[in-house]
DOKOL-456543 format. One record per atom (N, C-alpha, C): residue in three letters; x, y, z; atom name. Coordinates in nm, 2 decimals, m for minus. Example, Ala and Ser with C-alpha at 12.3 -4.5 7.8 and 13.67 -1.06 7.14 Angstrom:
BEGIN
<rec><residu>ALA</residu><c1>1.32</c1><c2>m0.57</c2><c3>0.78</c3><atome>N</atome></rec>
<rec><residu>ALA</residu><c1>1.23</c1><c2>m0.45</c2><c3>0.78</c3><atome>CA</atome></rec>
<rec><residu>ALA</residu><c1>1.32</c1><c2>m0.33</c2><c3>0.78</c3><atome>C</atome></rec>
<rec><residu>SER</residu><c1>1.28</c1><c2>m0.22</c2><c3>0.71</c3><atome>N</atome></rec>
<rec><residu>SER</residu><c1>1.37</c1><c2>m0.11</c2><c3>0.71</c3><atome>CA</atome></rec>
<rec><residu>SER</residu><c1>1.29</c1><c2>0.00</c2><c3>0.79</c3><atome>C</atome></rec>
This chain:
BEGIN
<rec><residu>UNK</residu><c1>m1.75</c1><c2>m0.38</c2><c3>m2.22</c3><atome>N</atome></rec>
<rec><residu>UNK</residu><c1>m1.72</c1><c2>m0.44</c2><c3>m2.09</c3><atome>CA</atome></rec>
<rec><residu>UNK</residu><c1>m1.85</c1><c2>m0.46</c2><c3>m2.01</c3><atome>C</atome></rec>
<rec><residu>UNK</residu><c1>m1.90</c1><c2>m0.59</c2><c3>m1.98</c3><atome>N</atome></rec>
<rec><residu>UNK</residu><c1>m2.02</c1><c2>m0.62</c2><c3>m1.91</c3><atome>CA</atome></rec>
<rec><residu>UNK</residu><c1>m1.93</c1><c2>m0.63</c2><c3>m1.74</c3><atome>C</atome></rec>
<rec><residu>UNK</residu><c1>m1.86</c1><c2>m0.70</c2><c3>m1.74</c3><atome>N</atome></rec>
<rec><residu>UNK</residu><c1>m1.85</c1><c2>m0.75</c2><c3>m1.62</c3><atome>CA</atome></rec>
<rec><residu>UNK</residu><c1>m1.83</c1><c2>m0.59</c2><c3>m1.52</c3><atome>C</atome></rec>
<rec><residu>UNK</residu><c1>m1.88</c1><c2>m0.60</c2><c3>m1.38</c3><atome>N</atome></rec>
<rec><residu>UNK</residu><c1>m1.90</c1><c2>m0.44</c2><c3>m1.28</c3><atome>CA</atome></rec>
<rec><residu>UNK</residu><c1>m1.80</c1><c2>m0.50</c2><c3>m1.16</c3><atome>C</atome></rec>
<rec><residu>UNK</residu><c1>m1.74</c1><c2>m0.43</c2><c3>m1.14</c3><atome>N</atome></rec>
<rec><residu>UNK</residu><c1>m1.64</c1><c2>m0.39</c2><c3>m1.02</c3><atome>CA</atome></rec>
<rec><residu>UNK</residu><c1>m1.68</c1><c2>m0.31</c2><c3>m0.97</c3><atome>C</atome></rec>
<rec><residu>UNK</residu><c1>m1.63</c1><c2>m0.29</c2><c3>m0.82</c3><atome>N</atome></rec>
<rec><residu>UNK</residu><c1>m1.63</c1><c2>m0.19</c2><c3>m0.71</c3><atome>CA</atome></rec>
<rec><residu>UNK</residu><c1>m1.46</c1><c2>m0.11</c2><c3>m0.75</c3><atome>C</atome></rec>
<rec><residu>UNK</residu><c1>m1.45</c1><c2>0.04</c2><c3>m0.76</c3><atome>N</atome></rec>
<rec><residu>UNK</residu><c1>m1.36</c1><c2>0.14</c2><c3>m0.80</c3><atome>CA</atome></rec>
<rec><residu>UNK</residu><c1>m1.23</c1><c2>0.03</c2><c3>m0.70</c3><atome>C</atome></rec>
<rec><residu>UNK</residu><c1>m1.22</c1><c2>0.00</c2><c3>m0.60</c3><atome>N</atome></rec>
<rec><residu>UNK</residu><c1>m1.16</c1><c2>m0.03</c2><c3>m0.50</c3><atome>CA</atome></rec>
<rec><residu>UNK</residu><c1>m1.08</c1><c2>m0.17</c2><c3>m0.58</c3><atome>C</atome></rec>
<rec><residu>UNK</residu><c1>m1.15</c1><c2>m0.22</c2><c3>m0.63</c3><atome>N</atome></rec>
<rec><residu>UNK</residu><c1>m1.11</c1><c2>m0.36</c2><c3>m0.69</c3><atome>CA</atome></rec>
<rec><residu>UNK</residu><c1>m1.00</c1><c2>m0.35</c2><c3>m0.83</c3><atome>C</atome></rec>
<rec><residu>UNK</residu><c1>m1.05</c1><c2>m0.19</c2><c3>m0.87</c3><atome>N</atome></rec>
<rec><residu>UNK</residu><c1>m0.97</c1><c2>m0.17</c2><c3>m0.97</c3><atome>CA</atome></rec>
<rec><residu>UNK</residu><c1>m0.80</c1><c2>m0.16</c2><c3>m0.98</c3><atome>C</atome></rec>
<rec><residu>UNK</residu><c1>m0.71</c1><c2>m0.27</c2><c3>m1.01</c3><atome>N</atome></rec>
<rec><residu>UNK</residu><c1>m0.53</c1><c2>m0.24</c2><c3>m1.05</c3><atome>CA</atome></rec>
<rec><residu>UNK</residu><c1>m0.54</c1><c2>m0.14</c2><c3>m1.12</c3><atome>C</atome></rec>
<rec><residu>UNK</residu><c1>m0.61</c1><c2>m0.09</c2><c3>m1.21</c3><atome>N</atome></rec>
<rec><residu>UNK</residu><c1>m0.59</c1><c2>0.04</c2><c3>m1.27</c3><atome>CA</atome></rec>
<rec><residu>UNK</residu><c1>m0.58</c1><c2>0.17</c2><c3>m1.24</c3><atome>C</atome></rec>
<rec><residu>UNK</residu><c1>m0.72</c1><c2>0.12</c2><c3>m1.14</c3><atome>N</atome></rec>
<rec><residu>UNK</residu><c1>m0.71</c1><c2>0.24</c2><c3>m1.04</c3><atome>CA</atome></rec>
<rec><residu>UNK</residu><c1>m0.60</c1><c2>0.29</c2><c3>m0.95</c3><atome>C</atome></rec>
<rec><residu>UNK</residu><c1>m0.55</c1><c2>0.17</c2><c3>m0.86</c3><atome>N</atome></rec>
<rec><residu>UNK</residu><c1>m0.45</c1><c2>0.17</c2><c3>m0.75</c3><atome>CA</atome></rec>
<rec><residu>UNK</residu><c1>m0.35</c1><c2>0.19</c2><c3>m0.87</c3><atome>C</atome></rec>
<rec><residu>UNK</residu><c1>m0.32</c1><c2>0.19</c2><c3>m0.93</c3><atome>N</atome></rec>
<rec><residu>UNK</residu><c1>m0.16</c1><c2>0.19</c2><c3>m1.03</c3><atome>CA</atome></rec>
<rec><residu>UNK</residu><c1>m0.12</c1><c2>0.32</c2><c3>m1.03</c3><atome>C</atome></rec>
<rec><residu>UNK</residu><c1>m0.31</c1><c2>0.40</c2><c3>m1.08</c3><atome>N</atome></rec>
<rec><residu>UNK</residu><c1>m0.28</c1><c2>0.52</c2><c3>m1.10</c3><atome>CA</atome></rec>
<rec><residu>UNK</residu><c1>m0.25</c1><c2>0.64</c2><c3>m1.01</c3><atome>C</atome></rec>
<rec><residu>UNK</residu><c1>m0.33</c1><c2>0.59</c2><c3>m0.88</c3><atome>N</atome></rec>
<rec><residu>UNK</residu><c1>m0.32</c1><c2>0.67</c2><c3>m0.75</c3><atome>CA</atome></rec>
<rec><residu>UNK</residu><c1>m0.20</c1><c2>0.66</c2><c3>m0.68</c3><atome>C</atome></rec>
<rec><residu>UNK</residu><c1>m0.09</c1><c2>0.52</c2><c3>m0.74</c3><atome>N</atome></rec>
<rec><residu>UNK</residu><c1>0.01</c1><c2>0.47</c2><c3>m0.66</c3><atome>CA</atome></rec>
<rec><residu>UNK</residu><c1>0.15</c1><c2>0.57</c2><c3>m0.76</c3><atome>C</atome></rec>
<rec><residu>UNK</residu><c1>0.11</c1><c2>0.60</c2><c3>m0.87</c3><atome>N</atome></rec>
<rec><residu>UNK</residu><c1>0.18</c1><c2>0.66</c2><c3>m0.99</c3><atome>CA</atome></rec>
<rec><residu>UNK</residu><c1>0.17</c1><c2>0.82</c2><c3>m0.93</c3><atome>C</atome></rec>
<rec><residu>UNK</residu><c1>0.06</c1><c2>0.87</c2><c3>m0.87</c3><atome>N</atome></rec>
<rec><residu>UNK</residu><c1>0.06</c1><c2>1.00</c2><c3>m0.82</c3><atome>CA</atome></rec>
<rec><residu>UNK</residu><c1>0.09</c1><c2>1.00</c2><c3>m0.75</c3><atome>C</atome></rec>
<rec><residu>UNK</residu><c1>0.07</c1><c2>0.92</c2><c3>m0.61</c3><atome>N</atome></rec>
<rec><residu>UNK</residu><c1>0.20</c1><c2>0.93</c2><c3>m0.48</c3><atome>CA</atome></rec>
<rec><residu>UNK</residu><c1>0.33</c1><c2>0.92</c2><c3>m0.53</c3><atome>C</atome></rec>
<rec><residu>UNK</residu><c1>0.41</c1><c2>0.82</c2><c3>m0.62</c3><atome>N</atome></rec>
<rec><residu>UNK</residu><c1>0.51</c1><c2>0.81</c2><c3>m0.64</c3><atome>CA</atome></rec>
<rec><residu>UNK</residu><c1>0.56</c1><c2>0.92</c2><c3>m0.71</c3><atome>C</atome></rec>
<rec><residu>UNK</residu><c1>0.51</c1><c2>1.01</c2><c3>m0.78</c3><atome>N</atome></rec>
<rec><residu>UNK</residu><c1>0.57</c1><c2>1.16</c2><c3>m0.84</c3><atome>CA</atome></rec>
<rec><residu>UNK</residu><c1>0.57</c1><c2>1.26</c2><c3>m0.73</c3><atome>C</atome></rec>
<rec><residu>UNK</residu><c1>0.47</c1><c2>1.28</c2><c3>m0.63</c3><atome>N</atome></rec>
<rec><residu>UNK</residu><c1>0.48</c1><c2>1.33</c2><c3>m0.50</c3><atome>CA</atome></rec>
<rec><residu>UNK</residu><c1>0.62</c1><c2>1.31</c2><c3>m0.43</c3><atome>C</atome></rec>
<rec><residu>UNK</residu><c1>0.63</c1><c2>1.17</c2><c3>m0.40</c3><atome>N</atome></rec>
<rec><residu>UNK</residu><c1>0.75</c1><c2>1.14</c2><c3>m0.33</c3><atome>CA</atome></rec>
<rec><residu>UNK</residu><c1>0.88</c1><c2>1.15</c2><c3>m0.42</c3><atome>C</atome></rec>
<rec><residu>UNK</residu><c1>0.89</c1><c2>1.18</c2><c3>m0.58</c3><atome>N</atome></rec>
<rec><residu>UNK</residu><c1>0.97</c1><c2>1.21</c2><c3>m0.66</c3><atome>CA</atome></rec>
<rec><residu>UNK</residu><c1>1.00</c1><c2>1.33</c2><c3>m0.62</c3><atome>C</atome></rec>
<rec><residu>UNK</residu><c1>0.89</c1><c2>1.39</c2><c3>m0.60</c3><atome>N</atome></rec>
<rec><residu>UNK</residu><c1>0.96</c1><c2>1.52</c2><c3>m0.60</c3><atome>CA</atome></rec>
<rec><residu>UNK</residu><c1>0.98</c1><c2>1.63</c2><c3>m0.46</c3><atome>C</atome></rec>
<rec><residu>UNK</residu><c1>0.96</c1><c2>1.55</c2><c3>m0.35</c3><atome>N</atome></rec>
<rec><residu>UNK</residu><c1>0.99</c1><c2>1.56</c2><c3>m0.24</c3><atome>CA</atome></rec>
<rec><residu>UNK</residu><c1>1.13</c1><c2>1.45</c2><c3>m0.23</c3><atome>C</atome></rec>
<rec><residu>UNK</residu><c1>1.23</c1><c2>1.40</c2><c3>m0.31</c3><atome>N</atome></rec>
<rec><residu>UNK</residu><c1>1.32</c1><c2>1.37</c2><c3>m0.29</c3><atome>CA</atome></rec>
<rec><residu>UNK</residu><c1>1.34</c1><c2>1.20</c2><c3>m0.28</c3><atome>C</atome></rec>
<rec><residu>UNK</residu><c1>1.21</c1><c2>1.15</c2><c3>m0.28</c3><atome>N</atome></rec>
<rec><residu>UNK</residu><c1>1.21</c1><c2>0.98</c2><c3>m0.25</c3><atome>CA</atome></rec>
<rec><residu>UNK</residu><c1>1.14</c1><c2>0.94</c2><c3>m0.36</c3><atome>C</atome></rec>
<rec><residu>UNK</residu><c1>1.26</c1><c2>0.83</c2><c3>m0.42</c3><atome>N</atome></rec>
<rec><residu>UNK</residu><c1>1.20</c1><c2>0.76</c2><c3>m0.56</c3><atome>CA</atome></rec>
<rec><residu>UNK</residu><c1>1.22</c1><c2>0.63</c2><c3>m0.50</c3><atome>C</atome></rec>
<rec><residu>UNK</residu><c1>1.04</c1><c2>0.56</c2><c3>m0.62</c3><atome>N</atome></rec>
<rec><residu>UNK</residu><c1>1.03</c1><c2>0.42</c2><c3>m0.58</c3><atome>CA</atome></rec>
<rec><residu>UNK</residu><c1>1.05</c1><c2>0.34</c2><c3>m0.72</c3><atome>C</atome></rec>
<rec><residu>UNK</residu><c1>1.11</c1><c2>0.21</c2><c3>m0.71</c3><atome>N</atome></rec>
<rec><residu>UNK</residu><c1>1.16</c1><c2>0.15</c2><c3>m0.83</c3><atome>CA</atome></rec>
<rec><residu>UNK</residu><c1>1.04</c1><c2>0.10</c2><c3>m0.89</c3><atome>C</atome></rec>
<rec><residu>UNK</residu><c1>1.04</c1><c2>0.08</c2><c3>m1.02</c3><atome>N</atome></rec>
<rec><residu>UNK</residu><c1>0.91</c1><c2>0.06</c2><c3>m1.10</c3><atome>CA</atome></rec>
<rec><residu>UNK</residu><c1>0.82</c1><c2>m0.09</c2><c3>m1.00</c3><atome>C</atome></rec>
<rec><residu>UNK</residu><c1>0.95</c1><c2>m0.21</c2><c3>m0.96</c3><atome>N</atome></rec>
<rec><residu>UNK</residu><c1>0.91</c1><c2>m0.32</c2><c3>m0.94</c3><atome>CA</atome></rec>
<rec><residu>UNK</residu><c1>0.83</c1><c2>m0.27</c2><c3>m0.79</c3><atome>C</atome></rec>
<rec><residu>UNK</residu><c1>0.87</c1><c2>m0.21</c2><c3>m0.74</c3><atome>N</atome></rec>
<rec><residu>UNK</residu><c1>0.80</c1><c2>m0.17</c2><c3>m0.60</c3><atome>CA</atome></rec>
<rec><residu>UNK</residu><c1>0.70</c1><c2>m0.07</c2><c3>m0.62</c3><atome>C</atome></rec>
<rec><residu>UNK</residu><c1>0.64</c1><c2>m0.02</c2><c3>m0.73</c3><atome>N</atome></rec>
<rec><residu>UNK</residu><c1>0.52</c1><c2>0.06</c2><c3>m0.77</c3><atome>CA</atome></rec>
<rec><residu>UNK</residu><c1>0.43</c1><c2>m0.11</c2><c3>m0.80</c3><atome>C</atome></rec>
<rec><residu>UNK</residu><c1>0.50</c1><c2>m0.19</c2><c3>m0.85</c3><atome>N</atome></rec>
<rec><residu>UNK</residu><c1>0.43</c1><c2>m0.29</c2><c3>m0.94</c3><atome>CA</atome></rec>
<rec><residu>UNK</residu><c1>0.35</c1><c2>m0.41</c2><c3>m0.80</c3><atome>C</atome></rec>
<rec><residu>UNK</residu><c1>0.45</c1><c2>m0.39</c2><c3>m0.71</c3><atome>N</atome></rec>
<rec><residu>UNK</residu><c1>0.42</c1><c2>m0.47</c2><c3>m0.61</c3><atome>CA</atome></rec>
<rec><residu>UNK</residu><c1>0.33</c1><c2>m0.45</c2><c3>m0.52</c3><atome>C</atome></rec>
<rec><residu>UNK</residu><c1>0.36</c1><c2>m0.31</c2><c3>m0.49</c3><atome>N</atome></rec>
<rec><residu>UNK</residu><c1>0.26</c1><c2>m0.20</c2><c3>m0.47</c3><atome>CA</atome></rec>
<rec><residu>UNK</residu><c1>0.12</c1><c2>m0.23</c2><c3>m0.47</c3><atome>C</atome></rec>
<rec><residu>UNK</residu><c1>0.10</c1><c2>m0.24</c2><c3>m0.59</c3><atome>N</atome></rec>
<rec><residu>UNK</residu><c1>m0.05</c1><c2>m0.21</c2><c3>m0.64</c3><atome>CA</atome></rec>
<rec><residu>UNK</residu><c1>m0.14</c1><c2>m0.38</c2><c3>m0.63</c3><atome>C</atome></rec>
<rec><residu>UNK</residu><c1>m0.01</c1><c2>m0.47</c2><c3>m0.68</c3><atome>N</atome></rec>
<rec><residu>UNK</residu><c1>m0.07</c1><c2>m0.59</c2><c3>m0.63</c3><atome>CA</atome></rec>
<rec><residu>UNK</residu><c1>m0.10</c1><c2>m0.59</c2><c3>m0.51</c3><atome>C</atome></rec>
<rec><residu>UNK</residu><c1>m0.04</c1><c2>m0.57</c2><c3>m0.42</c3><atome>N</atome></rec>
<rec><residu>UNK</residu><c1>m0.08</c1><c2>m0.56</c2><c3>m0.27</c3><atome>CA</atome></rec>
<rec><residu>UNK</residu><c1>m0.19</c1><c2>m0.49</c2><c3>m0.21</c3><atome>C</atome></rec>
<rec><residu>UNK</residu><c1>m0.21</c1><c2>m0.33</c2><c3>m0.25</c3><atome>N</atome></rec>
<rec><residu>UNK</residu><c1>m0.31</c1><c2>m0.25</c2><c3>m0.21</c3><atome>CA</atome></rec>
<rec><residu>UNK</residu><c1>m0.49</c1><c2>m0.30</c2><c3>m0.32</c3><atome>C</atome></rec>
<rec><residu>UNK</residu><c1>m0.44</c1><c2>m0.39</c2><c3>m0.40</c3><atome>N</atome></rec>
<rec><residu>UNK</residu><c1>m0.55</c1><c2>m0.46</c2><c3>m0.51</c3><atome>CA</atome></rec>
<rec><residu>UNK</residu><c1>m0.62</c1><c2>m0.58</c2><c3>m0.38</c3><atome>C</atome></rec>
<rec><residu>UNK</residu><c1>m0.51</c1><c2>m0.65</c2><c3>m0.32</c3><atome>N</atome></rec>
<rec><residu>UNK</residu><c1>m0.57</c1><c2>m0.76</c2><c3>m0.24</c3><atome>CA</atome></rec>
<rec><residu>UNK</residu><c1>m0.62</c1><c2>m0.72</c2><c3>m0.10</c3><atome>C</atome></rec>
<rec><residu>UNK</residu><c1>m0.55</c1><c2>m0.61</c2><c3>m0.05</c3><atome>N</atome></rec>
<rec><residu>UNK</residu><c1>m0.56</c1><c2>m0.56</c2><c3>0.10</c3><atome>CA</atome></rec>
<rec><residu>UNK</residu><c1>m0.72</c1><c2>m0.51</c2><c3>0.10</c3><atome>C</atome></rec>
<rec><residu>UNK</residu><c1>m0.78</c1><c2>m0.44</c2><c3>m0.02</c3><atome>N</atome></rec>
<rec><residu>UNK</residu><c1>m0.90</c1><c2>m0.35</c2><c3>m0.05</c3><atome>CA</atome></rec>
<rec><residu>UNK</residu><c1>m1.01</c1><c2>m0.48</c2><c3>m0.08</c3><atome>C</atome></rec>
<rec><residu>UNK</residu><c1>m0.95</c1><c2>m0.58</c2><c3>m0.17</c3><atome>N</atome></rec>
<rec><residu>UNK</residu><c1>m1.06</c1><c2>m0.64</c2><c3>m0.18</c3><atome>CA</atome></rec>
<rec><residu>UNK</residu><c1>m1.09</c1><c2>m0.76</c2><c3>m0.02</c3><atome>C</atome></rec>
<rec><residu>UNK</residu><c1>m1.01</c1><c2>m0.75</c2><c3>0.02</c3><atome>N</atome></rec>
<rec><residu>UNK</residu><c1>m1.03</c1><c2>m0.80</c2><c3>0.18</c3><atome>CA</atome></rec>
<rec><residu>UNK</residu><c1>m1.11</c1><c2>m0.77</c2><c3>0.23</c3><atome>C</atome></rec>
<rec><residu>UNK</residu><c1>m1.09</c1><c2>m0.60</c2><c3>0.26</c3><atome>N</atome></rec>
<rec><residu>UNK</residu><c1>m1.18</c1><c2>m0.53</c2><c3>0.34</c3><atome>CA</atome></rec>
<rec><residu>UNK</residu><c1>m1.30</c1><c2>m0.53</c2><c3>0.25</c3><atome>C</atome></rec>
<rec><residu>UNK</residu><c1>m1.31</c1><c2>m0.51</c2><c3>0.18</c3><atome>N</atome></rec>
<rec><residu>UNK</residu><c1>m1.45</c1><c2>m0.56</c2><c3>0.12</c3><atome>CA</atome></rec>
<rec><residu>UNK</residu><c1>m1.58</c1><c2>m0.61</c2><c3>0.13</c3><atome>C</atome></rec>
<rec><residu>UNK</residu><c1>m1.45</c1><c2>m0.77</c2><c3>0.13</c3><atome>N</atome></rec>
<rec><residu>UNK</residu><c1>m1.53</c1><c2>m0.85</c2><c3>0.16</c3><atome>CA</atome></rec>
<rec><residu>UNK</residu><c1>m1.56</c1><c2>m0.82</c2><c3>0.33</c3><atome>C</atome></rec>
<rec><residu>UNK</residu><c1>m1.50</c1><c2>m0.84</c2><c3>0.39</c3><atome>N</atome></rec>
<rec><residu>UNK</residu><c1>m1.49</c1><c2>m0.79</c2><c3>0.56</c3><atome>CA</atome></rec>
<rec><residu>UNK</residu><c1>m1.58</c1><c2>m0.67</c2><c3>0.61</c3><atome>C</atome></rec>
<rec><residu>UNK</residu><c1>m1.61</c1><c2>m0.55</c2><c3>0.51</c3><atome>N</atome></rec>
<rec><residu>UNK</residu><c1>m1.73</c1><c2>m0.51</c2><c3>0.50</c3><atome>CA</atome></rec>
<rec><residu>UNK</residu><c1>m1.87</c1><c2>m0.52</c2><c3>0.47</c3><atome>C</atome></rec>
<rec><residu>UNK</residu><c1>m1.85</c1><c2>m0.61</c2><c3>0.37</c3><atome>N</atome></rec>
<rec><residu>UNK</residu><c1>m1.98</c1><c2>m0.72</c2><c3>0.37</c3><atome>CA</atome></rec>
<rec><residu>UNK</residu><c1>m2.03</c1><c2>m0.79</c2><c3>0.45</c3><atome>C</atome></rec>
<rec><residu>UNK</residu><c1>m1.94</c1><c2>m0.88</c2><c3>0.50</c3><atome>N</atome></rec>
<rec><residu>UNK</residu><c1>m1.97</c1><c2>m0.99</c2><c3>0.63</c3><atome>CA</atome></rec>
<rec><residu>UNK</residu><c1>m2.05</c1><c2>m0.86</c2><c3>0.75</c3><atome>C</atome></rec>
<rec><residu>UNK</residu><c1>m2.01</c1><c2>m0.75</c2><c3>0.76</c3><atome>N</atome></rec>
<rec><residu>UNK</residu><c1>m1.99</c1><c2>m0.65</c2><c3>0.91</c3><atome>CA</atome></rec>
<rec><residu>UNK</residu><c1>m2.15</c1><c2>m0.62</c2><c3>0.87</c3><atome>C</atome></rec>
<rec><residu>UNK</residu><c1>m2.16</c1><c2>m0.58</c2><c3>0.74</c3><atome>N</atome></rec>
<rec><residu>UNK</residu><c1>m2.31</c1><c2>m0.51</c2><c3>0.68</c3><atome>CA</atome></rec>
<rec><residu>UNK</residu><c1>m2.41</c1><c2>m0.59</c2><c3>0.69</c3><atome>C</atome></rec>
<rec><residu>UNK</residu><c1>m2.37</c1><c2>m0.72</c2><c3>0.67</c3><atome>N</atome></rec>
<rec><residu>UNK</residu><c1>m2.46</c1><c2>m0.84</c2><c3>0.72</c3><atome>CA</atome></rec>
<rec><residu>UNK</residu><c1>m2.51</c1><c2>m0.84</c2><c3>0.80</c3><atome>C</atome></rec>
<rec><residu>UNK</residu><c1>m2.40</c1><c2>m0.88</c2><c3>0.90</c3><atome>N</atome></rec>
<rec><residu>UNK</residu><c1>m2.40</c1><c2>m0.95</c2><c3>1.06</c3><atome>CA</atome></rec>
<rec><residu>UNK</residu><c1>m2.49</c1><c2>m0.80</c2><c3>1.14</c3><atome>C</atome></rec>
<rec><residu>UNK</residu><c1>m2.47</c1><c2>m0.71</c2><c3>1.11</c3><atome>N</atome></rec>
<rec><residu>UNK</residu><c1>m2.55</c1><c2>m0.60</c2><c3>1.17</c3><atome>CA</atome></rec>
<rec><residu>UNK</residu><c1>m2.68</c1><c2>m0.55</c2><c3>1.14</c3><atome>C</atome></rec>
<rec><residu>UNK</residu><c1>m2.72</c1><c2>m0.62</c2><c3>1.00</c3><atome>N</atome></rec>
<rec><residu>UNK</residu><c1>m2.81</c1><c2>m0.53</c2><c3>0.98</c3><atome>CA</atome></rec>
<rec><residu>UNK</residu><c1>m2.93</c1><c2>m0.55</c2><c3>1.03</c3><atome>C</atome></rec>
<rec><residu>UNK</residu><c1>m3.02</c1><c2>m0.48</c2><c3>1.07</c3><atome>N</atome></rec>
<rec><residu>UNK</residu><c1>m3.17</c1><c2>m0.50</c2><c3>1.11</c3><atome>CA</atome></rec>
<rec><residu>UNK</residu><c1>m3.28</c1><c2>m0.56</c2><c3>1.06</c3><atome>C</atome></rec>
<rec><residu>UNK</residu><c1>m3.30</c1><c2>m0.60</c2><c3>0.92</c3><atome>N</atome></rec>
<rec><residu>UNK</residu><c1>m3.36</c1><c2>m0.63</c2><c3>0.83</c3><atome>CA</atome></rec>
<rec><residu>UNK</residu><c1>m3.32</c1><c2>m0.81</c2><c3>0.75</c3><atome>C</atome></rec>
<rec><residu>UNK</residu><c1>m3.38</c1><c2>m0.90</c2><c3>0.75</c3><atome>N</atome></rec>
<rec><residu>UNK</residu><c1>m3.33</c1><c2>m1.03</c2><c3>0.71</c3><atome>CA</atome></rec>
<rec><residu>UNK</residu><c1>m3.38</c1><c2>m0.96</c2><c3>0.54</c3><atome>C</atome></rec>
<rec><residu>UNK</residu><c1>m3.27</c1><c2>m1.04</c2><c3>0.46</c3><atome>N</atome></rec>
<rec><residu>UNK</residu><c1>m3.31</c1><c2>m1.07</c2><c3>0.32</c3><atome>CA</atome></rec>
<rec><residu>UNK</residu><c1>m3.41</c1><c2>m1.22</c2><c3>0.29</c3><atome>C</atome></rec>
<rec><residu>UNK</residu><c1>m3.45</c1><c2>m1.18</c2><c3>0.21</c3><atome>N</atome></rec>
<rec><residu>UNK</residu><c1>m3.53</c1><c2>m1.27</c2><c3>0.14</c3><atome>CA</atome></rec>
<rec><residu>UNK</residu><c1>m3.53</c1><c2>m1.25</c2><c3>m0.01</c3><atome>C</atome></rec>
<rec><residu>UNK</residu><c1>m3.61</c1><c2>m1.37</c2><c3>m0.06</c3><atome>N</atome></rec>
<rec><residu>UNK</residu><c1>m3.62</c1><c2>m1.39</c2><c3>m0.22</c3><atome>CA</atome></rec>
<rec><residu>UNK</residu><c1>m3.73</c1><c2>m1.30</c2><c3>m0.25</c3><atome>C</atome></rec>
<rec><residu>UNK</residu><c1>m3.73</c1><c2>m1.33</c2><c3>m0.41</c3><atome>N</atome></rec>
<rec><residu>UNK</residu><c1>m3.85</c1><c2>m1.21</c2><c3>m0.47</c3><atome>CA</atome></rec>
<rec><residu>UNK</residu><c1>m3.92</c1><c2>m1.34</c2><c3>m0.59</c3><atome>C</atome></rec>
<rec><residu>UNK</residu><c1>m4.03</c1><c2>m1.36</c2><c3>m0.50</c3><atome>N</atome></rec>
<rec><residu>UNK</residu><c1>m4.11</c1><c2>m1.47</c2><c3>m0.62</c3><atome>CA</atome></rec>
<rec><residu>UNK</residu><c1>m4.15</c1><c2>m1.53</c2><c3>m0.56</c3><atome>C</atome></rec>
């Protein structure tokens, strides 16, 4: 695998963290249906890569230092 992601960007990730809340709430008495784990994850996959990017823009717009090229 060449291509790099940020952990945050990962569906694998959110699947699996959304798989450990959902046994939590299994077993505190609230179950969620597979398609709403599934929806789930789509959703917290787009919400993270938002803020992301929205953290990018903020890191920019603030920082002290201009970029430049190398050459």
């Amino acid at each position: 695998m060449l291509d790099l992601k940020n952990w945050y960007s990962s569906k694998t990730i959110w699947g699996a963290l959304i798989s450990v809340v959902a046994s939590v709430l299994h077993f505190a008495g609230i179950d969620l249906a597979t398609t709403d784990k599934s929806q789930l994850v789509d959703s917290i996959a787009n919400i993270a890569g938002a803020l992301g990017g929205l953290l990018a823009v903020y890191g920019r717009v603030t920082a002290k230092a201009a970029i430049k090229s190398v050459g």
